[in-house]
Phi, psi and omega in degrees: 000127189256127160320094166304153196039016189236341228015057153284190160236148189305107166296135161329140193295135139278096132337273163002283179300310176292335152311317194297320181302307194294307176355264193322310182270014168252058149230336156277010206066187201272333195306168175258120183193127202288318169319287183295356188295305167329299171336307211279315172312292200281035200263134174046032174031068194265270200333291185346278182301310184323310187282328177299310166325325171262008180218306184346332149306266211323307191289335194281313172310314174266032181052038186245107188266183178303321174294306158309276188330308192276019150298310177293342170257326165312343174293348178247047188270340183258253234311325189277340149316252176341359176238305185257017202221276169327288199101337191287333196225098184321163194279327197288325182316290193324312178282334195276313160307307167312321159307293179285020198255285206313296165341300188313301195303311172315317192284312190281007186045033168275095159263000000 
Protein backbone atom coordinates (compact mmCIF):
# COMPACT_ATOMS: atom_id res chain seq x y z
CA UNK A 1 0.00 0.00 0.00
CA UNK A 2 1.61 3.15 -1.01
CA UNK A 3 1.14 6.57 1.09
CA UNK A 4 -0.60 9.48 -0.64
CA UNK A 5 1.07 12.10 -1.96
CA UNK A 6 4.44 11.07 -0.78
CA UNK A 7 4.45 7.54 -2.39
CA UNK A 8 5.83 5.92 0.40
CA UNK A 9 4.51 2.55 1.24
CA UNK A 10 3.12 1.23 4.42
CA UNK A 11 5.19 -0.70 6.20
CA UNK A 12 4.10 -3.98 7.96
CA UNK A 13 3.57 -3.02 11.91
CA UNK A 14 7.45 -4.39 13.75
CA UNK A 15 5.77 -6.03 16.41
CA UNK A 16 9.44 -6.41 17.62
CA UNK A 17 9.80 -2.77 18.17
CA UNK A 18 7.00 -2.38 19.98
CA UNK A 19 7.56 -5.35 22.53
CA UNK A 20 10.98 -3.77 22.82
CA UNK A 21 9.06 -0.47 23.73
CA UNK A 22 6.64 -2.06 26.29
CA UNK A 23 9.90 -3.91 27.54
CA UNK A 24 11.89 -1.00 28.25
CA UNK A 25 8.95 1.11 30.61
CA UNK A 26 7.84 -1.67 32.74
CA UNK A 27 11.67 -2.07 33.54
CA UNK A 28 11.10 1.56 34.40
CA UNK A 29 8.39 1.00 36.55
CA UNK A 30 4.70 0.98 36.79
CA UNK A 31 4.21 4.79 37.97
CA UNK A 32 2.42 6.96 35.31
CA UNK A 33 5.31 9.49 34.14
CA UNK A 34 5.17 11.27 30.75
CA UNK A 35 9.33 11.07 30.61
CA UNK A 36 9.50 7.72 31.04
CA UNK A 37 7.12 6.62 28.47
CA UNK A 38 9.29 8.88 26.09
CA UNK A 39 12.09 7.38 27.56
CA UNK A 40 10.56 3.94 26.58
CA UNK A 41 9.95 5.35 22.95
CA UNK A 42 12.90 7.08 22.30
CA UNK A 43 15.75 3.84 23.95
CA UNK A 44 18.02 3.00 20.56
CA UNK A 45 15.91 4.75 18.19
CA UNK A 46 14.32 1.19 17.20
CA UNK A 47 11.39 2.85 15.23
CA UNK A 48 13.53 5.48 13.75
CA UNK A 49 15.74 3.33 12.15
CA UNK A 50 12.94 0.59 11.32
CA UNK A 51 11.10 3.42 9.12
CA UNK A 52 14.43 4.69 7.67
CA UNK A 53 15.47 1.58 6.62
CA UNK A 54 12.16 1.23 4.25
CA UNK A 55 12.07 5.06 3.56
CA UNK A 56 15.40 6.53 3.64
CA UNK A 57 15.96 6.71 -0.18
CA UNK A 58 12.48 8.50 -0.82
CA UNK A 59 13.11 10.71 1.95
CA UNK A 60 17.06 11.80 1.00
CA UNK A 61 15.11 12.48 -2.72
CA UNK A 62 13.01 15.12 -0.38
CA UNK A 63 15.70 16.58 1.43
CA UNK A 64 14.92 15.09 4.25
CA UNK A 65 18.07 13.70 6.09
CA UNK A 66 18.22 11.26 9.22
CA UNK A 67 18.12 14.55 11.59
CA UNK A 68 15.34 15.91 9.83
CA UNK A 69 13.51 12.75 9.99
CA UNK A 70 13.94 12.38 13.71
CA UNK A 71 13.07 15.95 14.18
CA UNK A 72 9.86 15.11 12.49
CA UNK A 73 9.10 12.18 14.51
CA UNK A 74 9.82 13.33 17.43
CA UNK A 75 6.94 15.60 16.91
CA UNK A 76 4.64 12.23 16.98
CA UNK A 77 6.37 10.99 20.12
CA UNK A 78 2.53 10.89 22.23
CA UNK A 79 1.37 9.49 19.02
CA UNK A 80 3.93 6.63 18.92
CA UNK A 81 3.01 6.40 22.99
CA UNK A 82 -0.83 5.80 22.27
CA UNK A 83 0.50 2.87 19.62
CA UNK A 84 3.10 0.97 21.40
CA UNK A 85 2.53 1.86 25.06
CA UNK A 86 -1.27 2.70 24.99
CA UNK A 87 -3.13 0.26 22.43
CA UNK A 88 -4.90 3.02 21.48
CA UNK A 89 -3.91 4.31 18.45
CA UNK A 90 -3.62 1.64 15.41
CA UNK A 91 -0.12 1.64 13.43
CA UNK A 92 -1.61 2.57 9.88
CA UNK A 93 -3.06 5.86 11.79
CA UNK A 94 -0.14 6.17 13.42
CA UNK A 95 2.42 6.05 9.70
CA UNK A 96 -0.59 8.04 7.82
CA UNK A 97 0.23 11.30 10.54
CA UNK A 98 3.74 10.50 10.49
CA UNK A 99 3.11 10.75 6.55
CA UNK A 100 1.68 13.86 6.66
CA UNK A 101 4.08 15.70 8.91
CA UNK A 102 6.71 14.74 6.51
CA UNK A 103 4.85 15.53 3.32
CA UNK A 104 4.18 18.98 4.92
CA UNK A 105 7.85 19.60 5.63
CA UNK A 106 8.67 18.15 2.32
CA UNK A 107 6.27 20.35 0.42
CA UNK A 108 7.09 23.90 2.45
CA UNK A 109 11.00 23.46 2.04
CA UNK A 110 11.48 23.69 6.15
CA UNK A 111 14.86 20.86 4.94
Amino acid sequence: MVISGIGLSTPEEPKDVKNFIKSVRAGLGESPNMDYDSLAVWSFNRLPKYLWKLWGDELIKRGITWQKFLRILKLHTIDIVEWALRDSLSWEELVKRIEKSIDSYSRSGNR
